[in-house]
N, C-alpha and C positions, 0 to 999 in steps of 0.2 A: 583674714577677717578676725575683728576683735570682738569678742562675746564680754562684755562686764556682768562684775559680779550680778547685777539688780535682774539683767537678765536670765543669768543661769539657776538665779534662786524662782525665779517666776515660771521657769522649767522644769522644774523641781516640784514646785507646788501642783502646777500641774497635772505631773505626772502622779503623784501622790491621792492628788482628788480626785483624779481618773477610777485610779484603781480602790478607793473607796466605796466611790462610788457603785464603782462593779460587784464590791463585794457585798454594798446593802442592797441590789437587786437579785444577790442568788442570796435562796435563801436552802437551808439543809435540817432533814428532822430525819434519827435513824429510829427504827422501829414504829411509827410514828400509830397514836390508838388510833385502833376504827369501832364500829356500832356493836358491828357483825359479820360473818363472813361465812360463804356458801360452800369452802373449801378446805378440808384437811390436806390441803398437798402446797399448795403457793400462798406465802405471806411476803407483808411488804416488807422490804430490810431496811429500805433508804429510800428516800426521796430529794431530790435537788431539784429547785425551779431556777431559771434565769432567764432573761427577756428572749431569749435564741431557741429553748428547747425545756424540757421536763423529761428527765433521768429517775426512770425507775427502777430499782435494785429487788427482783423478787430471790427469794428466795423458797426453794424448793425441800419439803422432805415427801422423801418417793420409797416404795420398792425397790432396791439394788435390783438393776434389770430391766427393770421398766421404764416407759419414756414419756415427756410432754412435749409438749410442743407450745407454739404463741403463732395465733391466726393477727390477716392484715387487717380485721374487723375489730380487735382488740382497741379498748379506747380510757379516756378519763372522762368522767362527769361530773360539774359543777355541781353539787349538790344545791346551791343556791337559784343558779337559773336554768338548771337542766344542760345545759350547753356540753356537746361532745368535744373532746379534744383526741384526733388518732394517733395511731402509732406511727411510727415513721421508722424504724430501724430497731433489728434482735441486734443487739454486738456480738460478734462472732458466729452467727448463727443467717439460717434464711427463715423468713413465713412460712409457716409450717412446717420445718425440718422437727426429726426426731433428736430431741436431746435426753441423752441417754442420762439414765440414773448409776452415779459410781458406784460403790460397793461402803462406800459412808454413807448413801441413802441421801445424803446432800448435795448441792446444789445452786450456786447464784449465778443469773441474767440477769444482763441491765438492757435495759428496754428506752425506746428514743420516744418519746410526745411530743406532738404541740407544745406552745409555749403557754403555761395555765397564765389569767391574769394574776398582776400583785396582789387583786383584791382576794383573791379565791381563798377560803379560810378552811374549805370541806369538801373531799371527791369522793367520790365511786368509781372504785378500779373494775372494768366489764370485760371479758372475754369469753368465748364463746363455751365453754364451760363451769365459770363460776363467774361470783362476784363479793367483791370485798365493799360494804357500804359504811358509810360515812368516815372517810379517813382521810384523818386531824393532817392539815399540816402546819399545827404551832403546837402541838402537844405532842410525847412519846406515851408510848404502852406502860399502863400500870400492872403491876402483880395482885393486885389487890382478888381475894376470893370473893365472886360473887354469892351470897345467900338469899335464900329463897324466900320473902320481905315477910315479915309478923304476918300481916292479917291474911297472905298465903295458908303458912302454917296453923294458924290458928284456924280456919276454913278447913281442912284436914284434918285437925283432931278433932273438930266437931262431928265432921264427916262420917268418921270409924270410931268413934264413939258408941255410933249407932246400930256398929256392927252383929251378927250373930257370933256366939263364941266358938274360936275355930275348934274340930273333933280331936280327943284326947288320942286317937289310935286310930288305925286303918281299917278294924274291928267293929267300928261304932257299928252298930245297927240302921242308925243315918247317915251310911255314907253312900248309899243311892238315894237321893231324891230331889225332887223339883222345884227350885227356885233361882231366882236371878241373883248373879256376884256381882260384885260393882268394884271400879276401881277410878281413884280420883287423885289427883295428880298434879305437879308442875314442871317446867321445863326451863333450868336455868341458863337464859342466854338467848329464850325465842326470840324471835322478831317476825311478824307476820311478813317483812320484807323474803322472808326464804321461801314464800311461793308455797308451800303449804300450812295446809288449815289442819289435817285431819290426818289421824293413825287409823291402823287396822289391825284386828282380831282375826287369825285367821282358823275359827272354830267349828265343829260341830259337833252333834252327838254321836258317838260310836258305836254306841249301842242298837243304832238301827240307820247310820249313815246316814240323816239328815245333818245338811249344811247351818251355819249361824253365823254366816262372817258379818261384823260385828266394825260398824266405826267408831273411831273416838275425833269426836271432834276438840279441837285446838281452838282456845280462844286467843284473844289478839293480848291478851295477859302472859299469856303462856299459861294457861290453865286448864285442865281436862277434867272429862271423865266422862262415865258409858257404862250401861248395866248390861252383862253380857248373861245367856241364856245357858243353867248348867242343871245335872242332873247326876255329878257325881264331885267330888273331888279332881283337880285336873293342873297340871304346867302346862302351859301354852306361850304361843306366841305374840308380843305386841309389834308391829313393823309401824316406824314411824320414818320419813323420806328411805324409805328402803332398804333401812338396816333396822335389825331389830334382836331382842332380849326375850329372855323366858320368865315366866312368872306364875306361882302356885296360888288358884282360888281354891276357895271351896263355896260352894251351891248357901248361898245365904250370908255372906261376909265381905265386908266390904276392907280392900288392901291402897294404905295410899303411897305412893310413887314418888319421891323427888328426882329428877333425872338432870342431865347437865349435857348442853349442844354440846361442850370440849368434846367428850367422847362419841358424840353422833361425829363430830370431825375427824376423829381416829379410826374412826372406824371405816370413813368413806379411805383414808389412807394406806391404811392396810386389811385394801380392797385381794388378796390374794389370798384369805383368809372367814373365816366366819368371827367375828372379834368376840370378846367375851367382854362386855358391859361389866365394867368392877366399884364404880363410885354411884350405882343407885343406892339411895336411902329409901328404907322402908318402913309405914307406919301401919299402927292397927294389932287385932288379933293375931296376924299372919306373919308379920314382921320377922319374928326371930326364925319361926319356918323357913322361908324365903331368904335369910340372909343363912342359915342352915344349907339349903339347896344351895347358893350361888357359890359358895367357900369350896367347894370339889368339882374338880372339871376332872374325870375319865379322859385315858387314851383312847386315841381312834385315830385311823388313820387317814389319809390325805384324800378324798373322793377322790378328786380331781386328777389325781396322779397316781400315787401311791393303787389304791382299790383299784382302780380301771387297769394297771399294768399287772397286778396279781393274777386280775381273773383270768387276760391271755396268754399268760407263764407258769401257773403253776396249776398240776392236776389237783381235782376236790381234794382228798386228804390232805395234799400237802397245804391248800387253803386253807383247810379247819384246822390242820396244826397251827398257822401262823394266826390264826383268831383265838384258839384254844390260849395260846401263849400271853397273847394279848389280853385275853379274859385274866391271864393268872398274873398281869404286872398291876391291871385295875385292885384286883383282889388285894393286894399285896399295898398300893398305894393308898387303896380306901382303910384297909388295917392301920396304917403308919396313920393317916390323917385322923381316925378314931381315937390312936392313942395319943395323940398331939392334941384334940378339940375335943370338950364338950358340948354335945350335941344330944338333939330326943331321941327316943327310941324308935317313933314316928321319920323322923327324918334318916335315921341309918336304913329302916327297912326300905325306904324309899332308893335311897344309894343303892343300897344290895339288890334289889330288883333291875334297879334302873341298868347295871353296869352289864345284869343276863341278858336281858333284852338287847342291848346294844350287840354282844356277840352274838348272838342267835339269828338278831334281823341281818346281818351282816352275811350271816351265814345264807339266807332264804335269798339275799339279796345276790349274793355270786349267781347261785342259780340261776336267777331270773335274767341279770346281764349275760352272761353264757348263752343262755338259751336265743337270748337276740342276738349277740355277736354271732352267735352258726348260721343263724340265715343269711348273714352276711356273706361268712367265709365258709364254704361247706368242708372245706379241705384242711383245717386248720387241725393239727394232731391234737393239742391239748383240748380245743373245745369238743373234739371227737370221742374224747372219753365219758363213758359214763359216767353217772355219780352214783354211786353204790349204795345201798341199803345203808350202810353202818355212818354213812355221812348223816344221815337226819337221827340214827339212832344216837350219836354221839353228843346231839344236841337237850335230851332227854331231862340233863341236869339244868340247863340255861332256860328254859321255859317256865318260868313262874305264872304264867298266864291265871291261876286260876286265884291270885294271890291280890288283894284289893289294891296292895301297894303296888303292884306292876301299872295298873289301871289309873293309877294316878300320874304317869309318868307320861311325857310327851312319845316315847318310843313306840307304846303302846299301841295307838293306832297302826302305825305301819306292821307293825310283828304280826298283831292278829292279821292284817290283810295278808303277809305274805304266808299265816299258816292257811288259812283258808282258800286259799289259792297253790296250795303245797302240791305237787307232781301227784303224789302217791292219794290225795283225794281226789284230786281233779281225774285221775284215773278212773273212778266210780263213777265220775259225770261221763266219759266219754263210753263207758262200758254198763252203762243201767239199760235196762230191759225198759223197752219202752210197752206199754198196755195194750195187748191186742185188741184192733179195731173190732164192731161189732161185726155179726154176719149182717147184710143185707136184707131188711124183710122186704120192701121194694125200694124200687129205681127212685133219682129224680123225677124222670118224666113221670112216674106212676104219681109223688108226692106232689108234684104240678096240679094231677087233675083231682088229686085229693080234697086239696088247697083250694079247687077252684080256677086255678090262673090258667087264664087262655093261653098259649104258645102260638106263635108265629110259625108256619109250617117249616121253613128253612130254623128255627131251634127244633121242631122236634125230630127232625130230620139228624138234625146235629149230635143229640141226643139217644138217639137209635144205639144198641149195641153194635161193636165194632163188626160184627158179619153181617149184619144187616142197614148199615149207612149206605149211601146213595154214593158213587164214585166222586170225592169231591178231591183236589188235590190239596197239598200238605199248605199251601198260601194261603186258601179257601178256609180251611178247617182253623189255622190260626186267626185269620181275620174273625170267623164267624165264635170262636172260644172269647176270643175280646172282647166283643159284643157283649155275648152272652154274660160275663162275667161282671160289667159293666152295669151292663141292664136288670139282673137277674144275684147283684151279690148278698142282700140280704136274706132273700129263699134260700139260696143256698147254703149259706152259714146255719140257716136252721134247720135243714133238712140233714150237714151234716151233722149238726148236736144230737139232733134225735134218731138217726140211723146208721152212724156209721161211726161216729166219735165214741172211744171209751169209755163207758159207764163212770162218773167223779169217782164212785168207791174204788174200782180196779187202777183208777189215777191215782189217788189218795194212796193206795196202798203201795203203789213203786214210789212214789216218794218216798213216805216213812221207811222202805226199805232199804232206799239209799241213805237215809240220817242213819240209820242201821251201822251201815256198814262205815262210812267215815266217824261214828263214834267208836267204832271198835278201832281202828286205825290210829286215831287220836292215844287213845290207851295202849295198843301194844309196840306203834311206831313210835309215838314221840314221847310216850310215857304222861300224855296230858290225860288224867282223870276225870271223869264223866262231871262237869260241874259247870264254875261261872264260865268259863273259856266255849266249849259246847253249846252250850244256851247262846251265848251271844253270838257265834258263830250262824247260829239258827234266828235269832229274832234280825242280826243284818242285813239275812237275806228275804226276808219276807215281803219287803216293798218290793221287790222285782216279781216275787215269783206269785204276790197276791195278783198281778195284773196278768200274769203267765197263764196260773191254773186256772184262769177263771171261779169264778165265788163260790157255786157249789164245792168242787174241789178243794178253794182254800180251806172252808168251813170246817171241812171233813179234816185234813192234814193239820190245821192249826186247832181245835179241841184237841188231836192226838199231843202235837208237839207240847200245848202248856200243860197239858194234865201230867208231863213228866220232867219239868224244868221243877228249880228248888228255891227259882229268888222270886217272889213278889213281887219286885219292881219291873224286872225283866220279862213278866206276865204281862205286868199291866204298861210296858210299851210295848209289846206285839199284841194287845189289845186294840192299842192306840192306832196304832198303822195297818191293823185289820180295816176298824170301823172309819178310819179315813180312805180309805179303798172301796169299800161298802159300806157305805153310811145309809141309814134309815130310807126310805122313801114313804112318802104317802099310799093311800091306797089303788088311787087313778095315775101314779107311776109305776114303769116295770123295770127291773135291770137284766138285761139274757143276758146270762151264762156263757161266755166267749173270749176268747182270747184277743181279737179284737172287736173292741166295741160299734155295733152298726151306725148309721147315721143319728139315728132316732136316739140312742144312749151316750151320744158322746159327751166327755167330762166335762163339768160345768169346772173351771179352776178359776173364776174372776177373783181377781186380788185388789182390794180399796189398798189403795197407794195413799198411807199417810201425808200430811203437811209438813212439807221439809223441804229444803236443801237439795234434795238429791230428786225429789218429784218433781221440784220445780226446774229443775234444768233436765229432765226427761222429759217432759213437758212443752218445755223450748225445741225439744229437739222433733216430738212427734205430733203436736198439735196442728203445723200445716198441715198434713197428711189426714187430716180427720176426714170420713169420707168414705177412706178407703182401708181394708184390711192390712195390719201391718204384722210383717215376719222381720223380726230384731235378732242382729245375730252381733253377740256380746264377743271379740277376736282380739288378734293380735298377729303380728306378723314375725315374732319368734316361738307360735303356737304353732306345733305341725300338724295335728287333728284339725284345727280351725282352716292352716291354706288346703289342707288337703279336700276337705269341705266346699270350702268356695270353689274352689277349680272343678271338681267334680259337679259342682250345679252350672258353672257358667251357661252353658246350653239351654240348661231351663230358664235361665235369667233372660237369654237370648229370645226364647219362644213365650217367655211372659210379659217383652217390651213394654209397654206402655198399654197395660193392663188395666182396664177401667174401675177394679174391684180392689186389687190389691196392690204392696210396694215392700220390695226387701228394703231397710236399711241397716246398715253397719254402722257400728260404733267401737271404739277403738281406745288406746289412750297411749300419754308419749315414750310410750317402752318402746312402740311402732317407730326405730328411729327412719329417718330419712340418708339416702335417696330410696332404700328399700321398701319403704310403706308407696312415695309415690311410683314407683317403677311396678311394683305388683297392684297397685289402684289400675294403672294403665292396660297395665296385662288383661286382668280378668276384667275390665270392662266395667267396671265398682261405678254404681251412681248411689247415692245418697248416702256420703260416708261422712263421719264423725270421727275424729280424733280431740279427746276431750281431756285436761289438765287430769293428771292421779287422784286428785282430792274427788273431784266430780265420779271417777270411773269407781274406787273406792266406795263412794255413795251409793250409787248404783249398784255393785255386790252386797250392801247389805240392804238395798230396797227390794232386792230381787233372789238375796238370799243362796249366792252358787259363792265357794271357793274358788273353783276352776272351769277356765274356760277349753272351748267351745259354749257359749250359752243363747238359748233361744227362747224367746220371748213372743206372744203373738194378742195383738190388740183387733178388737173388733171397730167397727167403722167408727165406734162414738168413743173411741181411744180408751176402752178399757180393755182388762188388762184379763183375757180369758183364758191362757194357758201360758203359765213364769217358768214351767218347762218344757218345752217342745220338742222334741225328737227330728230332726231335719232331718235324718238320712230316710224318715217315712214322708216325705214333703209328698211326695206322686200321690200317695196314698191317700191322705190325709186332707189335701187337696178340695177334692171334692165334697166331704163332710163341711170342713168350715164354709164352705162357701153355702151350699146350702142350708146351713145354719146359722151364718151373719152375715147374707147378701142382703 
């Protein structure tokens, strides 16, 4: 067969415009810009579209060690008409295999799609833990820096302009007192697309452990700010999507914030880590402090790993050698950075406290993990050793506690907690002389007929001294004490106050005896001198132990304790937390003297729930309910107090079914991941549960004022809000008050 030229050129052209053709339907963009993105771990490297298929090239940077995966849900979307496009094939890989990270911490997968249309100019790469939105496929990635736009900034210096001027020294005379700090802020790169609105503060006063966790709301700008509630100088916490930076106020000053998503990205990526936030900008009074504090980072070592294998290898000494050590490489590295930086005087005392504290709490903190890993393993040689006397005496030099600059330090909190919970004081708690009870002038039953109150023959039967009761057997005797107790607890309670309970003075006076002896402890154990440390140790505990001693007794033990404290301010908050305890009444009001309070006394704690945000979708959630008495229980389901909680009530949840008066619900939010949130909802039998987005649950901590959960909450019928703390493991108890008091 004869092919002529005319033909074989028209074969040719053919083939030629075939393959043109092919190549102006695929089209290729490497690095290709997007809006925004939900992930520090997978970007896109490539994209290729052709009429057949859409090739995606991720590229990965991970942990060496650590792995990802790519679910069959993984998809593209039009950004234009919302249209999904799925995946169709991992190369070399299956749905959901683990793909390990090398030891270069990189990483590329090409991933198979749908075929996007020609017209598609913008996707959304979704998979089931992040999302990449709006990416370009006719543009690549620019370098270009983004800055924080003029009328931001200039909003900002207006802002702290206005601020108080921050304190020359740790010395000031004003470095306790009472006023709101403020900080106001922008976030280079937000996009309300990342699913939250709102930061958190997670603060409060330490001087007498009330809570102030504290939102910052996130505007659709990227704009913040939020006045948070202070009473001394302090570093704290800002957590924003669940990483978070430390930052130094002071009580009347306002600090303003330039922050940048890039390193919110870094940090979700070197998630094996607490990351150290290095590119905030800082404006205002506070500025150079703050960027003073963030320029040294102290050794410490590895919680996670390092700390946890210590405590069950090595005996106490040998621990406090290897912290002792530790304290003298800090020492040694903050000397070097001193002579390399000029910095304030303010800001070195603050270092040199900061770096005691850290080995000290370190120190308190073995103990305490110790002490729970032996109930674990009882047989375990090294946890079997004591810790000797000279372990805490050793500590004597690292305890700055009474020094203003320690106070200002984020350690602070935990240290005092672990001194005041320290073995060798808690020892005076378990070994105080408790107040000999009164003699008897008479019985109950005598104080029954004193009173007036008739008794039912089987009480005063019941009642009879033990050699003169009527043979009743041990079933009888219990049933008839229930009763009785039921029927008859507020007599009772005051018949013990007045004849059998210890005189407030004889109470009063074992207290002060005990402050006694843990101040002397403090001085010759840990070398802490009777001053700020001491005081606060006592004004901490006084919200507990005002509701403990009953008001007589406080009255009596707290005149003692402030007429020997040395700070003013310290005076006048165990003032504060007295008369919020014992606040005033009129004259046809009475308060009895009790540890707990009778029906007729119980605390009025209603809370007007500001106009907000966070009311309003509390609002949403307990409005249908109106009606009925509600018990809110604030959880989580990597909380082990909170499941240990629910499960321990199941039974009563069981015996309170469909209660005409009252209704527990649970609220939650999405730490609770799945299928464990829904597998433990099933278990304990959970009706009215919420799981609510972080921003919202956030809001609800600072509507409601708790750090930490377990938190309980209880509304009367007309959805107010009567007690923002509620004690459930006394729910039996308690019971019956509320009911008779908001049925």
């Amino acid at each position: 067969m004869k092919i002529s030229i005319y033909s074989l050129t028209f074969f040719v052209f053919l083939f030629v415009s075939n393959f043109c053709n092919a190549q102006e339907n695929v089209r290729v963009i490497d690095n290709p810009d997007y809006e925004v993105t939900t992930s520090g771990i997978t970007y896109i490297q490539r994209i290729e579209t052709s009429p057949e298929e859409t090739r995606v090239t991720m590229h990965s940077k991970f942990i060496p060690g650590w792995w990802i995966n790519f679910t069959k849900d993984t998809y593209l979307r039009d950004a234009a008409t919302d249209k999904k496009y799925m995946i169709k094939e991992v190369i070399d890989a299956e749905f959901d295999e683990k793909l390990w990270t090398p030891d270069s911490g990189e990483q590329f997968t090409e991933l198979i799609f749908e075929p996007l249309p020609a017209s598609t100019q913008t996707i959304d790469y979704v998979n089931a833990e992040s999302t990449v939105f709006g990416v370009s496929l006719t543009q690549s990635i620019s370098e270009t820096k983004k800055e924080a736009p003029l009328d931001v900034m200039n909003w900002i210096e207006e802002e702290v302009s206005e601020s108080d001027p921050a304190l020359e020294s740790f010395d000031s005379d004003n470095f306790f007192h009472r006023k709101m700090g403020r900080i106001v802020g922008y976030i280079k790169g937000y996009d309300p697309r990342l699913s939250f609105d709102t930061g958190m503060i997670y603060i409060g006063n330490e001087l007498t452990r009330e809570e102030y966790p504290t939102v910052v709301e996130i505007a659709p700008d990227g704009r913040f700010e939020t006045e948070i509630p202070l009473v001394q100088p302090l570093e704290t916490y800002l957590v924003i999507n669940d990483e978070g930076f430390t930052f130094y106020l002071e009580p009347g000053t306002t600090l303003g914030l330039i922050l940048d998503w890039k390193e919110f990205l870094l940090a979700d990526r070197y998630r094996d880590r607490r990351y150290e936030f290095e590119s905030i900008e800082y404006h205002g009074p506070l500025a150079k402090m703050n960027r003073e504090l963030n320029a040294f980072s102290p050794l410490r070592p590895d919680y996670r790993e390092e700390f946890q294998k210590w405590v069950g290898t090595l005996a106490p000494l040998d621990f406090q050698s290897k912290i002792l050590n530790l304290y003298t490489q800090n020492e040694a590295k903050l000397n070097t950075f001193l002579s390399e930086n000029s910095i304030s005087k303010k800001a070195e005392d603050f270092h040199r406290a900061h770096i005691k504290l850290i080995a000290s709490t370190d120190m308190f903190n073995y103990v305490d993990r110790r002490d729970y890993l032996k109930k674990k393993d009882t047989t375990h040689a090294i946890l079997k050793l004591e810790v000797p006397d000279s372990y805490y005496e050793s500590m004597q030099t690292l305890l700055p506690v009474n020094e203003p600059a320690a106070l200002a330090t984020n350690q602070y909190s935990t240290l005092i907690n672990r001194l005041e919970y320290a073995d060798p004081l808690m020892e005076v708690e378990r070994n105080v002389k408790r107040p000999e009870s009164r003699k008897q002038e008479i019985t109950l039953e005598e104080y029954f007929e004193e009173e007036g109150i008739v008794l039912e023959d089987k009480y005063k039967n019941f009642l009879k001294p033990n050699d003169k009761k009527s043979k009743l057997d041990s079933l009888e005797r219990i049933k008839l004490a229930k009763e009785f107790n039921e029927k008859y607890k507020t007599e009772s309670q005051a018949y013990f106050k007045k004849y059998v309970e210890a005189p407030p003075k004889d109470k009063a006076q074992v207290v002060l005896d005990k402050w006694k002896q843990k101040d002397s402890l403090l001085i010759h154990f840990f070398g802490v001198e009777k001053g700020l440390a001491s005081d606060i140790i006592k004004v901490r505990s006084l919200k507990f132990f005002f509701d403990f001693w009953g008001k007589e007794t406080s009255e009596l033990v707290w005149a003692s304790l402030k007429e020997n404290m040395g700070n003013p301010f310290l005076k006048a908050e165990g003032q504060r937390i007295y008369e919020q305890t014992y606040p005033q009444v009129s004259d046809n009001e009475m308060i009895i003297d009790g540890d707990i309070p009778i029906a007729e006394t119980f605390k009025e704690n209603t809370l007007i729930l500001p106009e907000g945000k966070g009311t309003t979708a509390f609002r949403n959630i307990t409005d249908p309910f109106k009606g009925k008495i509600l018990f809110i229980d604030f959880w989580a389901t990597w909380c082990g107090p909170c499941i240990g909680t629910i499960e321990r009530m199941k039974e009563t949840r069981r015996k309170y079914k469909d209660n005409p008066d009252f209704e527990f619900i649970f609220i939650t939010d999405e730490s609770s991941k799945s299928p464990k949130y829904e597998d433990f909802i099933k278990e304990q039998e959970l009706e009215h549960v919420y799981r609510v987005d972080q921003s919202t649950y956030q809001r609800f901590r600072d509507l409601f004022s708790f750090n930490g959960i377990p938190q309980y909450i209880v509304l009367d019928k007309a959805g107010n809000v009567v007690d923002a703390d509620f004690a459930m493991h006394s729910f039996d108890f308690e019971l019956p008050k509320i009911l008779k008091k908001y049925k």
